[in-house]
C-alpha positions as CSV (number, residue, x, y, z in Angstrom):
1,X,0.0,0.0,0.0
2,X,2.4,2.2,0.8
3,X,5.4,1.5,-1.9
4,X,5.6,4.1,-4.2
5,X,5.5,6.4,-0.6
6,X,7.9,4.4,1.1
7,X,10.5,4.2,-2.2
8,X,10.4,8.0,-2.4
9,X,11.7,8.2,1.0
10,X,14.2,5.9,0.8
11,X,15.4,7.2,-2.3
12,X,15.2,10.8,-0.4
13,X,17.3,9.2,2.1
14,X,19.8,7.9,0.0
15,X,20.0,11.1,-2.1
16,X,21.1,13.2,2.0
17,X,23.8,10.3,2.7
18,X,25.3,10.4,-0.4
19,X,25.4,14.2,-0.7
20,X,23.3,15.0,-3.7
21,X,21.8,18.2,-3.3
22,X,18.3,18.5,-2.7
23,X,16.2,21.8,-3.3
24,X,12.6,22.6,-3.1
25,X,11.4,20.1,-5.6
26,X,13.0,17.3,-4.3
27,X,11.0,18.0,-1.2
28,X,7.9,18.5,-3.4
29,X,8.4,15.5,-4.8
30,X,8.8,13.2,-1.7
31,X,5.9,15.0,0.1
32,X,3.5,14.4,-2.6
33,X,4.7,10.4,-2.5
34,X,4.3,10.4,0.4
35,X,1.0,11.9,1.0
36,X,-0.4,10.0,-1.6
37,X,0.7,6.7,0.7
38,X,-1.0,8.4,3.6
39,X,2.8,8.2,5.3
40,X,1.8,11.3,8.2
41,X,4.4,11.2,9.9
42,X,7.2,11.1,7.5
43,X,5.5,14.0,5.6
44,X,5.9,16.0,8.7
45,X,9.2,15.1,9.0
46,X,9.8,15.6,5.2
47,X,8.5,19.3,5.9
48,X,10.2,20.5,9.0
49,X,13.2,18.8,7.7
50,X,12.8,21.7,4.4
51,X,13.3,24.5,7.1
52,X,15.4,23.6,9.8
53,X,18.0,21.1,8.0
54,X,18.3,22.5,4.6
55,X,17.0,26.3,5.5
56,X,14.5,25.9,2.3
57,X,11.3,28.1,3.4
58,X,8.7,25.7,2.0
59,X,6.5,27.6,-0.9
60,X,2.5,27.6,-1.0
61,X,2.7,24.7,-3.1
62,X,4.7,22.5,-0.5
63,X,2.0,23.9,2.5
64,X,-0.9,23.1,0.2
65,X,1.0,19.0,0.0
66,X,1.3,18.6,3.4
67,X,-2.5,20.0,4.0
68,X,-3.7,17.5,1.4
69,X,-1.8,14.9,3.8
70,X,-3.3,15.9,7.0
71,X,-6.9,16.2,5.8
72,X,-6.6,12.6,4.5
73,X,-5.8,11.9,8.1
74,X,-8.7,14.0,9.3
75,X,-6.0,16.2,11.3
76,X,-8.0,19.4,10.6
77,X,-7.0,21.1,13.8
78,X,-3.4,20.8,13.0
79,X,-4.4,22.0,9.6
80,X,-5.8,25.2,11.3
81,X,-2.5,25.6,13.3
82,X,-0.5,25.5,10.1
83,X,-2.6,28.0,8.3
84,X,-1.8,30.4,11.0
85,X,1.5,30.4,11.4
86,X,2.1,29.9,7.5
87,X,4.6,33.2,6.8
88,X,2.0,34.0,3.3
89,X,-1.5,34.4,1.8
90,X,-2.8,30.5,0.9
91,X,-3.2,30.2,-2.3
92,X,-5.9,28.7,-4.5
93,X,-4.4,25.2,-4.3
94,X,-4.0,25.5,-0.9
95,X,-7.7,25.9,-0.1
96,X,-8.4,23.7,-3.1
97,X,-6.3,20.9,-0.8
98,X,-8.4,22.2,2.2
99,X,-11.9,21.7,1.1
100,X,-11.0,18.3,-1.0
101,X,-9.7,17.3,2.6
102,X,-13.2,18.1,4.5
103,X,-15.2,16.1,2.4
């Protein structure tokens, strides 16, 4: 169920140790795998690690991925936190991702 999820994140993995350099759509990439796998936890990881490892401020796009993996959780309250501390205006395919989540 959750291969193609699991194999982005390994390859993600692989590409840190081996010291390929990964910019903000490598990170796009592995969170949408990864939120298509329903993998929660990872994509969380995935996201922080953007910001505090590589110093990449995640874009709308990258928000609007990891809100289309909460909401598949039905983690709507941390969806709210992450709206208000996002540092920019949402953008169409962030609410898009928002109100595909509360159905």
């Amino acid at each position: 169920m959750h291969g193609e999820g699991d194999r982005a994140l390994s390859v993600f993995s692989l590409m840190e140790k081996r010291g390929v350099e990964v910019d903000s759509i490598s990170f796009l990439s592995v969170l949408s795998a990864g939120r298509h796998a329903g993998l929660v936890e990872e994509g969380r990881k995935i996201f922080h690690c953007m910001r505090d490892k590589y110093h990449i401020e995640p874009e709308v796009e990258r928000y609007a991925c990891l809100v289309d993996l909460l909401g598949r959780a039905g983690l709507f309250s941390e969806i709210m936190d992450l709206l208000k501390t996002m540092p920019m205006e949402p953008d169409g395919g962030f609410w898009g991702a928002l109100l595909d989540a509360s159905r």
